[in-house]
C-alpha positions as CSV (number, residue, x, y, z in Angstrom):
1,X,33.1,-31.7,-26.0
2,X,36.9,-31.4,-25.6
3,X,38.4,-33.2,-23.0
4,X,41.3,-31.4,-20.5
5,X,43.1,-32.8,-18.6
6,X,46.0,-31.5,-15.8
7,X,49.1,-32.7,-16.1
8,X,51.4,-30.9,-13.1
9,X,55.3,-32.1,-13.2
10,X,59.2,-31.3,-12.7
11,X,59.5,-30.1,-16.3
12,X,63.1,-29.9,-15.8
13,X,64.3,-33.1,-14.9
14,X,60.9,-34.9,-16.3
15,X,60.4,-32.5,-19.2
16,X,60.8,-35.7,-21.8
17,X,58.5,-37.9,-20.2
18,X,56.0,-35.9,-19.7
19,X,56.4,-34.7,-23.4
20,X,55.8,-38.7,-24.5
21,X,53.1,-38.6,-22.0
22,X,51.4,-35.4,-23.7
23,X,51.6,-37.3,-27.1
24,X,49.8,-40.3,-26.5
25,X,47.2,-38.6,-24.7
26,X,47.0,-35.9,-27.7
27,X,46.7,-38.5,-30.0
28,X,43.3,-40.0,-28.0
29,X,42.1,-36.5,-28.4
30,X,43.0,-35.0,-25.1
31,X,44.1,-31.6,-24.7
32,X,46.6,-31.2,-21.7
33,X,47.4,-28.2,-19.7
34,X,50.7,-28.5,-18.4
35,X,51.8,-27.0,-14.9
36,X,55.8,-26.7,-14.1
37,X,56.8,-27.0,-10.7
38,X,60.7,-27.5,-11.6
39,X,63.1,-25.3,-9.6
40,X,66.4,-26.4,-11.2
41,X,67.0,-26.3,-14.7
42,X,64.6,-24.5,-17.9
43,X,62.3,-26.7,-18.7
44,X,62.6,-29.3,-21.4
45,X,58.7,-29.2,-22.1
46,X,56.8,-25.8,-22.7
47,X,54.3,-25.6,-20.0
48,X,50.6,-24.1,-19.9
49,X,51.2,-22.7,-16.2
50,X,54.9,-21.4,-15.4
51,X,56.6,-22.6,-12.2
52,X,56.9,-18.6,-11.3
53,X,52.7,-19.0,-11.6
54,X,52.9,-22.2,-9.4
55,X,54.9,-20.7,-6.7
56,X,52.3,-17.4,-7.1
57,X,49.4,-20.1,-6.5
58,X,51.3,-20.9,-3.3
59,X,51.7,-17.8,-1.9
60,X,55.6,-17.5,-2.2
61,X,57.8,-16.3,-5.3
62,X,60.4,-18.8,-7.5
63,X,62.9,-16.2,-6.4
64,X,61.9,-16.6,-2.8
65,X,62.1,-20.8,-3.4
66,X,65.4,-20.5,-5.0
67,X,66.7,-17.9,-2.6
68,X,66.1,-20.3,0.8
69,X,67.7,-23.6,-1.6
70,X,65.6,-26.2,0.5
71,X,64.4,-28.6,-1.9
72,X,61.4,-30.2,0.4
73,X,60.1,-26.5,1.0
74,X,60.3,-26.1,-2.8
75,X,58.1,-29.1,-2.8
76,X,55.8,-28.4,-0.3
77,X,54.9,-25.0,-1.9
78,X,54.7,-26.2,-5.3
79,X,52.5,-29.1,-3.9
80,X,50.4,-26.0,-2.3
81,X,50.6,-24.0,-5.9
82,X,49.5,-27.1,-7.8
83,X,46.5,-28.1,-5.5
84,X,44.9,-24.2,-5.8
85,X,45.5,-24.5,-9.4
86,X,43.7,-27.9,-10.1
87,X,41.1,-26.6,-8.2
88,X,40.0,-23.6,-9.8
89,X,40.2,-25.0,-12.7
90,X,37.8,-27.5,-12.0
91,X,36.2,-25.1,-10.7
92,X,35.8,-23.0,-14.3
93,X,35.0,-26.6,-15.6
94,X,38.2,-26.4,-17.6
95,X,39.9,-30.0,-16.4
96,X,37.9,-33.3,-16.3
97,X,40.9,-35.3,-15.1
98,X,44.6,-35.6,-13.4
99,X,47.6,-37.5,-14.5
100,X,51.1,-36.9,-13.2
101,X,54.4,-39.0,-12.7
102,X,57.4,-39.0,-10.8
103,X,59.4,-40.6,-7.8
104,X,58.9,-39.4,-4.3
105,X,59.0,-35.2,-5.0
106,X,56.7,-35.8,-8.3
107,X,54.3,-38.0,-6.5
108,X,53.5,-35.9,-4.2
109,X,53.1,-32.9,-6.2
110,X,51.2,-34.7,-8.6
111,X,48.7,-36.1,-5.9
112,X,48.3,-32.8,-4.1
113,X,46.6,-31.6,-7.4
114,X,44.9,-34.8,-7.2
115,X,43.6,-35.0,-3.5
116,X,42.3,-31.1,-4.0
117,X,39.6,-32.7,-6.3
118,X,36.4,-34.5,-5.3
119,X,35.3,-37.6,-5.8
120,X,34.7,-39.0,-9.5
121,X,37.4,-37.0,-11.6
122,X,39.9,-39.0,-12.9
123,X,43.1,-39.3,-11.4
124,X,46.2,-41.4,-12.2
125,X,49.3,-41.3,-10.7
126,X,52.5,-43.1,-12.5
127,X,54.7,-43.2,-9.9
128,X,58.5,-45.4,-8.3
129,X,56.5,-45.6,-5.5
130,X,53.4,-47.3,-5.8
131,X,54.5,-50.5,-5.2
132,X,54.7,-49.3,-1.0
133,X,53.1,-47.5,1.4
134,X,50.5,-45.2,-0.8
135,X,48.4,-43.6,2.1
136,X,50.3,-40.3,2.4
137,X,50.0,-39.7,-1.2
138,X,46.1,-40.9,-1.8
139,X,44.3,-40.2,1.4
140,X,40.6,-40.2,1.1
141,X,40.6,-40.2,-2.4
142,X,39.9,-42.3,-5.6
143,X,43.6,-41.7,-6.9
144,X,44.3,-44.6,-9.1
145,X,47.9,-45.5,-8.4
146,X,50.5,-47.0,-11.3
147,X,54.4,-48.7,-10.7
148,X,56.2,-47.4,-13.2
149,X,58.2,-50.5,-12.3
150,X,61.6,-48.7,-13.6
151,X,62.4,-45.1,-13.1
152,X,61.2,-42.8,-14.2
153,X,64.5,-41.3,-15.9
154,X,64.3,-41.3,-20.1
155,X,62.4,-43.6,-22.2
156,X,62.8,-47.4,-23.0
157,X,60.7,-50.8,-23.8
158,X,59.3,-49.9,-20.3
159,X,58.8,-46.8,-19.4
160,X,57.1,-46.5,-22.5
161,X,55.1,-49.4,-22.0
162,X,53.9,-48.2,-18.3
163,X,53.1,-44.7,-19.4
164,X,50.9,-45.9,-22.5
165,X,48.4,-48.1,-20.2
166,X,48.4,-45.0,-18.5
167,X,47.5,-42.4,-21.0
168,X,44.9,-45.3,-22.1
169,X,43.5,-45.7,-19.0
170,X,43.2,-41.8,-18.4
171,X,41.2,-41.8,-22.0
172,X,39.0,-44.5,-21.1
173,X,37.7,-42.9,-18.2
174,X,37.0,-40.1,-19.4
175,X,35.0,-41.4,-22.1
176,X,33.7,-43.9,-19.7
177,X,29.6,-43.6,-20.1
178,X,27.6,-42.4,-17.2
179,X,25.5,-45.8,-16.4
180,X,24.9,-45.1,-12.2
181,X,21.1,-45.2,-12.4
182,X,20.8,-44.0,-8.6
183,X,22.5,-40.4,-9.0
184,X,19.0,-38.7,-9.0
185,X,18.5,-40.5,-5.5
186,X,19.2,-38.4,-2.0
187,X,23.0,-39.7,-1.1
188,X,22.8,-39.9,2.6
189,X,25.9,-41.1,4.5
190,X,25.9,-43.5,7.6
191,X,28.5,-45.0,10.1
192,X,28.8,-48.5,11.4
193,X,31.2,-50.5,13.3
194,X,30.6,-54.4,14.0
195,X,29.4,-53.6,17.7
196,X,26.5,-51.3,16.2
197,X,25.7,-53.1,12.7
198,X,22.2,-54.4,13.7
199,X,21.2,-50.6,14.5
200,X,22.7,-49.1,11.5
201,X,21.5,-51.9,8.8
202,X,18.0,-51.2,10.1
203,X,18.4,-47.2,9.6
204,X,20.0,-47.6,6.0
205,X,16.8,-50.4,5.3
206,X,14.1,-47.6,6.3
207,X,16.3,-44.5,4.7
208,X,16.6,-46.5,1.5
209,X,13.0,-47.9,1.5
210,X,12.0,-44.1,1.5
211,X,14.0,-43.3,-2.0
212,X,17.5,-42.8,-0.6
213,X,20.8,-43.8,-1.4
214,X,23.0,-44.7,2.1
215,X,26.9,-44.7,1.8
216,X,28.3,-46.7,4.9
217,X,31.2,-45.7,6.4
218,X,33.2,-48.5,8.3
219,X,34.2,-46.2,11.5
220,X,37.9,-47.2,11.6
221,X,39.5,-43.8,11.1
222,X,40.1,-43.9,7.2
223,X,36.2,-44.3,7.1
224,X,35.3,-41.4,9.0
225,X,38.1,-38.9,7.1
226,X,36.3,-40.4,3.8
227,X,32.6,-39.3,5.0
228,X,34.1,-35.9,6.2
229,X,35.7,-35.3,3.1
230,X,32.6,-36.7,0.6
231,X,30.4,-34.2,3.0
232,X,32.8,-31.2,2.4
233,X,32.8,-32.2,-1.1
234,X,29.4,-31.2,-1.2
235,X,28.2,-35.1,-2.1
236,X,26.8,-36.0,1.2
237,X,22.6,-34.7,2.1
238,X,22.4,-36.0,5.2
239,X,23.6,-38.3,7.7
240,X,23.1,-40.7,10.4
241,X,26.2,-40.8,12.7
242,X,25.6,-43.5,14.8
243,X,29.1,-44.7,15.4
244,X,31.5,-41.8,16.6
245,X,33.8,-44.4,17.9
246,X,36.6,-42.2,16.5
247,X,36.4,-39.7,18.1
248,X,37.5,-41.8,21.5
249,X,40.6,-43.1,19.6
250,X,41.3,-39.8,19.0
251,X,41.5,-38.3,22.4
252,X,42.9,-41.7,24.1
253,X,45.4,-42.6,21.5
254,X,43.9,-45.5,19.5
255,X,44.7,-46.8,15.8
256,X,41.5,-45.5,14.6
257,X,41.4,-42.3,15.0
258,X,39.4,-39.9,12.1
259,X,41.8,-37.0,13.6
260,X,40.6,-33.9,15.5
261,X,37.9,-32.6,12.8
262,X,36.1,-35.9,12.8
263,X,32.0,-35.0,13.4
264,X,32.9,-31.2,11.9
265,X,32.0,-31.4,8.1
266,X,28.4,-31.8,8.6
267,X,28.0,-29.0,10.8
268,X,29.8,-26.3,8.7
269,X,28.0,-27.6,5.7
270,X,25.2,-27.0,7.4
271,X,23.2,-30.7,6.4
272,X,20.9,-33.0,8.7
273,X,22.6,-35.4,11.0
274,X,21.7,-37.5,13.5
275,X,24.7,-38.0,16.4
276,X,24.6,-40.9,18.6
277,X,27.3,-42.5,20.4
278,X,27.9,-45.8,19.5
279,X,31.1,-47.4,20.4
280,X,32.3,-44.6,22.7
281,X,32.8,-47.7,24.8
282,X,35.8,-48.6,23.1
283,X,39.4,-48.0,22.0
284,X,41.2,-49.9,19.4
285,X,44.3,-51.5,19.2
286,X,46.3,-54.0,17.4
287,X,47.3,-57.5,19.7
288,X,47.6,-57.2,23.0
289,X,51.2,-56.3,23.4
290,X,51.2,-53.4,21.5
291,X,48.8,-51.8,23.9
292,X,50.9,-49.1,25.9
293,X,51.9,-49.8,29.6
294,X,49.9,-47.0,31.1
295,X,47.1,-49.0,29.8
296,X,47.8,-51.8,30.7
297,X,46.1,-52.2,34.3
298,X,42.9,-51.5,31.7
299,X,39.8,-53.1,31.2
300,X,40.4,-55.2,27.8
301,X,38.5,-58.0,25.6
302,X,40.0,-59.3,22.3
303,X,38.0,-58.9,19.5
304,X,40.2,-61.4,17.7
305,X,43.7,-62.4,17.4
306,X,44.7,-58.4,15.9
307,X,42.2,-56.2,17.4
308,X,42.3,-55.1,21.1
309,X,39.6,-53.3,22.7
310,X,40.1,-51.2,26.1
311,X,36.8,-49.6,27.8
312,X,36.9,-46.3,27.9
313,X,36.6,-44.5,31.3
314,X,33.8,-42.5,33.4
315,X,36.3,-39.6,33.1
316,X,37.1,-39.7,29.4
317,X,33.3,-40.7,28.5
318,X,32.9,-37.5,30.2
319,X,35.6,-34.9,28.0
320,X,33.9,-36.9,25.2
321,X,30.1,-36.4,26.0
322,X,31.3,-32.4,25.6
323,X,32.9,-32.5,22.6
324,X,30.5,-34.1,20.7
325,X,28.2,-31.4,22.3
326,X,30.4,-28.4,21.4
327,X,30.7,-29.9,18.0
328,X,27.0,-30.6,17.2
329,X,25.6,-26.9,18.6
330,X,28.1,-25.3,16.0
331,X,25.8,-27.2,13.5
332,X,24.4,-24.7,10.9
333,X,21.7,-27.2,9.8
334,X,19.0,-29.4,11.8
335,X,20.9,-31.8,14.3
336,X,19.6,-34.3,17.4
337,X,21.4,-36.0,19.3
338,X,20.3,-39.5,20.1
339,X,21.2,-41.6,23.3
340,X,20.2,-44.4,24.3
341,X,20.4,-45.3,27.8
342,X,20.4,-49.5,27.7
343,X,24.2,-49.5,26.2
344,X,26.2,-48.1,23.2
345,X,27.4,-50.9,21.6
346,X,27.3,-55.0,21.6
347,X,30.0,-55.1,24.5
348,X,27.5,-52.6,26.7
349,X,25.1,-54.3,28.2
350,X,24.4,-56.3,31.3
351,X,26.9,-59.3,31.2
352,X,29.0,-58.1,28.4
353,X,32.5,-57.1,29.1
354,X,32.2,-53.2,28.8
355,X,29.0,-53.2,30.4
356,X,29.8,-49.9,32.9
357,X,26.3,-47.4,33.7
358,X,28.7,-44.8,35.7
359,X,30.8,-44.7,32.0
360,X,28.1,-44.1,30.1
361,X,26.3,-41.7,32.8
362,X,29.2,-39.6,33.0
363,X,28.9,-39.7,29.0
364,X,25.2,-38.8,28.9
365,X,26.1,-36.0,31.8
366,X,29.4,-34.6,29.4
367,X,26.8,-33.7,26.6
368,X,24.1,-32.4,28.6
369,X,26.3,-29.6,30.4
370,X,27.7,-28.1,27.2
371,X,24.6,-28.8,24.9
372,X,23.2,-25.7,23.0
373,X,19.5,-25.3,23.2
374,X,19.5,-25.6,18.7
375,X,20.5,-29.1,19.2
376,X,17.8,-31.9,19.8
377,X,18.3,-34.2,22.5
378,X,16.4,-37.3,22.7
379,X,16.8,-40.0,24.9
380,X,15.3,-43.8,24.8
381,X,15.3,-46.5,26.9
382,X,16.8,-49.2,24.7
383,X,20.1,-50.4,23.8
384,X,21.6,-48.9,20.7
385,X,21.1,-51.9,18.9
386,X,17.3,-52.4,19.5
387,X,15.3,-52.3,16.3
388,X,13.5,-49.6,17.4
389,X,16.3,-47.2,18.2
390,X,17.6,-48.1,14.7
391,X,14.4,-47.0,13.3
392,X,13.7,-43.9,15.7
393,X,17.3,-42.2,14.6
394,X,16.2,-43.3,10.5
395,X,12.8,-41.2,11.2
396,X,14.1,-38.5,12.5
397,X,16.4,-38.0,9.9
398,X,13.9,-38.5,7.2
399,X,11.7,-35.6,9.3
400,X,14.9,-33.3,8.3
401,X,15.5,-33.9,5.1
């Protein structure tokens, strides 16, 4: 089978480049289909996609772009353009991979096709600034990023060098073999943070003795945006959401929050979960004096020397005992809610420092008065950690799938 691979750029100013680029990847027996998102000049390489069709994709015309002359809107829509396009092409099964280049404009158009895409398809991004801060440009995704170490302005000893490891890399992954002997396994999805890892290991023990395969997500906000995204991406059959932590960085301002649509992706995809509320004792921060001052008459404990902790409050427990309520009865598949009533994380529980029963009741009371009647509620007597509650959450989501 043919491969095809996307290759969206500024023809205009990148036009030779991206022709050199073409070559090499022609001559490993890829066919490319080129998308131009240039605005200022005709382009120097004949493109598959016009920028006119780009700017269509985005909802906007070129002459509309050219008319307002504001370069980052011209970006930003032909970032939009690029993304629809990538996806319904994957979606017709004509593209098996990504590759673009550029500085700061051409990296993020070339990633925007990229981050459209799920997990697995290649994607390689040549780019000035890969050598930095990458997280804006590769989110949640497996976006393999390359320095081009020089600019990327003509071609020299190299530029030329940089782009060939990337055209080889790009054909070796696509011809890579298929060798993952679990992909016929049920991919289930868990979440864990240090304070809740003895209750989460024994769940993905009994889920995977039953036949499964259990993804663990480390809940420190990137981890929870990558769940969301693998679930929406259709990958995810199930989960066990033990540790929503997030979701009280979120509404108290922590470092780890997962953003405002953390604990939605299961629900509108309509798969099993099971929703506890592990953690929901805690907000993160880095040391201690980059805390805010309105916190800081707080209750703290130092996790170590980078990570500070803050209890949460009976009031906030409260606001966020509701919205994991109002988020689970949207669910459109099976959902229970889990709570148990002996502490929500290591730090809860009689002589540890966040050990607080009005917090937690006032938690316990927020999900009960907003609840709907489609959700399952279940509460045990244990501490979130106890073996058994570990394996009481594992068996009830093994009764849904």
């Amino acid at each position: 089978m043919r491969m095809n691979i996307f290759l969206p750029g500024t023809f205009d100013t990148k036009g030779i480049e991206f022709a050199f680029l073409k070559s090499l990847l022609e001559k490993q027996g890829i066919h490319c289909i080129c998308a131009d998102a240039g605005v200022l000049n005709p382009p120097t390489l004949a493109p598959d996609i016009s920028r006119e069709d780009v700017f269509l994709a985005a909802g906007t015309t070129l002459k509309n772009v050219l008319l307002e002359k504001d370069r980052g809107k011209a970006v930003e829509a032909a970032a939009k353009g690029l993304a629809k396009i990538a996806l319904d092409l994957f979606k017709k099964g004509e593209i098996q991979g990504v590759l673009g280049m550029g500085g700061s404009a051409g990296t993020t158009l070339g990633t925007a096709a990229m981050r459209a895409l799920p997990f697995g398809i290649p994607k390689i991004m040549v780019s000035t600034l890969a050598s930095g801060q990458v997280r804006p440009f590769v989110g949640v995704k497996d976006i393999t990023m390359i320095h081009s170490v020089v600019d990327i302005s003509g071609l020299n000893r190299i530029s030329t060098k940089v782009l060939e490891n990337a055209a080889y890399a790009m054909a070796g992954m696509l011809n890579s073999p298929a060798t993952n002997t679990t992909l016929e396994k049920t991919l289930l999805a868990a979440t864990m943070f240090g304070v809740t890892t003895p209750c989460v290991e024994t769940g993905r023990n009994i889920l995977e003795q039953s036949g499964s395969e259990v993804l663990v997500f480390h809940a420190t906000g990137t981890g929870g945006l990558t769940m969301e995204s693998f679930i929406r991406d259709g990958m995810i059959k199930g989960v066990l959401d033990i540790t929503t932590t997030e979701l009280a960085d979120e509404l108290v301002g922590g470092i780890l929050s997962a953003g405002s649509d953390r604990l939605t992706a299961a629900a509108i995809m309509g798969i099993p979960q099971i929703i506890s509320v592990g953690a929901l004792d805690m907000v993160n921060f880095g040391t201690l004096d980059t805390v805010p001052e309105k916190f800081r008459k707080r209750r703290f404990h130092s996790h170590n020397s980078n990570v500070t902790l803050m209890r949460t409050t009976p009031e906030e427990n409260d606001l966020l005992g509701k919205e994991i309520a109002l988020k689970a009865s949207a669910a459109k598949g099976p959902t229970a809610i889990i709570f148990p009533l002996g502490g929500i994380s290591a730090l809860d529980a009689p002589g540890q420092p966040f050990w607080w029963p009005e917090a937690n009741q006032a938690l316990r009371k927020g999900l009960q008065s907003c609840l709907s009647p489609n959700v399952e509620y279940i509460e045990m007597n244990l501490h979130i950690n106890d073996p058994a509650f570990g394996e009481a959450c594992a068996q009830k989501l093994k009764s849904y799938l």
